[in-house]
N, C-alpha and C positions, 0 to 999 in steps of 0.2 A: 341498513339497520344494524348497529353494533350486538352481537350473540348475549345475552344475559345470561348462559349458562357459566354456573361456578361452583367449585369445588368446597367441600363444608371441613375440611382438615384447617387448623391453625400450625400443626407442625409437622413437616415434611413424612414422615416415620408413622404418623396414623394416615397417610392417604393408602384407598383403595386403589385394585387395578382397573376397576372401573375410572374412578378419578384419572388416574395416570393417562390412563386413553383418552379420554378425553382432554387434556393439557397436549397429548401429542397432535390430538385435532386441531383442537387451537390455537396451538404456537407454529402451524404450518402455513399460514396464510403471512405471518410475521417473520421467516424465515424467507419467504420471497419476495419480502421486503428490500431486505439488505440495500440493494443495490440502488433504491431510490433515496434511503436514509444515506448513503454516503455522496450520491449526486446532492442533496440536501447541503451537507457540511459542506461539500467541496464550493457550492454558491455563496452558504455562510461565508467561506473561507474568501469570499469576492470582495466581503465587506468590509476585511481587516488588514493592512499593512503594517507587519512587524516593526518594533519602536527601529528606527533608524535604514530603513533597508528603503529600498525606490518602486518595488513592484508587492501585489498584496500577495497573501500565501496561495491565491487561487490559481493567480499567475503563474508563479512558479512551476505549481504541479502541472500546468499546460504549457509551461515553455518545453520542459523536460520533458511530457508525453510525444509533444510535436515535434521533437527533437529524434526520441526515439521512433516514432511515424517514419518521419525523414527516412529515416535509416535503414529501411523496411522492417523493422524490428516486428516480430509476430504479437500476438493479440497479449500475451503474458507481460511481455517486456512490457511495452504502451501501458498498459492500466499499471502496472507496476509502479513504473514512473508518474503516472498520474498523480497514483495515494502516497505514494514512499513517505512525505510529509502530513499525513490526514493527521496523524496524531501530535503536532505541534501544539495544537492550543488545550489539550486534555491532558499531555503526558510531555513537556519541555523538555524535562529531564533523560526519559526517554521513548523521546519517537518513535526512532528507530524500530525498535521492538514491538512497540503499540501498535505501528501498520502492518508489518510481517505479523502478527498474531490475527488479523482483520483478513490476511491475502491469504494464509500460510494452508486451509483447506480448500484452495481452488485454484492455485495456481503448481508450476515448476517448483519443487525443491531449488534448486538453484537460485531462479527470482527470488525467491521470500529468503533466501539466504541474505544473500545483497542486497536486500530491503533491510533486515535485521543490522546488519553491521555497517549499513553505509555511513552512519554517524559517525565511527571510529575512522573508516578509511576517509571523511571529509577533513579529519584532522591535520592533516598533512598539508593543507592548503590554508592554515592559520594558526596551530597550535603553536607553531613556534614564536607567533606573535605574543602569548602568554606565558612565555617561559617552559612552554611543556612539550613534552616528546610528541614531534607530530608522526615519528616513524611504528606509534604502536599497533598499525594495522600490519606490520612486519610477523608478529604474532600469529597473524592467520598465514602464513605465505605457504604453508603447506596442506593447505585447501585446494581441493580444485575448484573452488568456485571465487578463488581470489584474484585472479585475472578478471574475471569476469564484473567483480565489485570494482577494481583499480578502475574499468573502464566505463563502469555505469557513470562513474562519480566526476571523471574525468570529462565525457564527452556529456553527459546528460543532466549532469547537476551542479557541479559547480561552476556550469557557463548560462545556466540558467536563471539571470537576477538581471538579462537587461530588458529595460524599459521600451529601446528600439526595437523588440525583437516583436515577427510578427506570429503569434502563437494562434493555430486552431483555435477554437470558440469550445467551450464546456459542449455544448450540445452535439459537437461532432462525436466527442468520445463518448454518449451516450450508450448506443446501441452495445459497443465492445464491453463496458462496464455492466451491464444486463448480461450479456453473454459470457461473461464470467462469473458472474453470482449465480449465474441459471446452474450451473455445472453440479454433478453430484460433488458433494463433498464429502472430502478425504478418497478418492476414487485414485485407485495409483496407476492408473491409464493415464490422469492427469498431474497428478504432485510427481513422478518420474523419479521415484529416489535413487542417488547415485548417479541423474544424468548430469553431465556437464559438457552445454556447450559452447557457452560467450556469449558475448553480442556479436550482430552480425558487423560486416567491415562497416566502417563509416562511407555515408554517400557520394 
């Protein structure tokens, strides 16, 4: 039965603390949501294949996750690659950023770095097809976590667009996608600011 309690404030500034409390009661049960709303999109995402490309965008995120699987990559990496793309059909312009803002409370510093800018370092594998600098992820190269993007994008995303390929099923990464939105968020036992450590070797 959906809660009918509601708050009688129309503008943010006359809500009590009572009210407040109660929205933080509220919005807890929507908060451990997350992780079914984005298993959600990612199915939507089963239904849509990009104008011109041969696999749909759901594909992809599970060519790349199973890619990183392969590779024993830890539970961060995988969902990483999972979503890296959730925000293509919301935010074209940029993705990139849209998922890193979605991962960036529950995962590695590092992941959600290379989530953020893998858009720029994918450049290099077609901007010059456009007349443009595909070298502008050069820019980042005194990051430590620019190794770490060259190789997401290399082994895990830009090889992930064939049709032959035989990718895990949405439903396997289920559980690890729950067991990352489970995670307290912003908890810096888990974001690890300042670590860096790659991807592990390829398999």
């Amino acid at each position: 039965m959906t809660d009918q309690r509601r708050v009688s404030f129309t503008q943010m500034k006359d809500g009590t603390r009572e009210e407040y409390e109660l929205l933080h009661e509220l919005e807890a049960p929507h908060l451990a949501g997350t992780a079914d709303r984005l298993l959600r999109e990612l199915a939507r995402q089963g239904e849509e294949t990009p104008p011109g490309y041969r696999i749909t965008r759901l594909e992809h995120g599970l060519q790349a996750a199973t890619r990183a699987r392969r590779d024993g990559a830890d539970i961060d990496w995988v969902v990483a690659a999972l979503l890296h793309d959730i925000g293509d059909g919301l935010a074209p312009q940029n993705h990139d950023r849209f998922a890193a803002e979605i991962l960036r409370p529950f995962l590695r510093e590092e992941v959600t770095w290379v989530v953020e800018h893998h858009g720029i370092f994918q450049m290099y594998y077609y901007a010059h097809h456009y007349g443009w600098d595909r070298e502008l992820r050069q820019k980042y190269a005194g990051s430590p976590h620019y190794r770490a993007c060259v190789d997401f994008c290399e082994r895990w995303d830009q090889s992930s667009f064939d049709p032959a390929y035989r990718s895990d099923p949405l439903e396997s990464f289920e559980a690890e996608v729950r067991a990352v939105f489970a995670r307290k968020a912003w908890d810096p036992a888990i974001t690890q600011p300042g670590v860096a450590r790659g991807l592990p070797p390829p398999a």
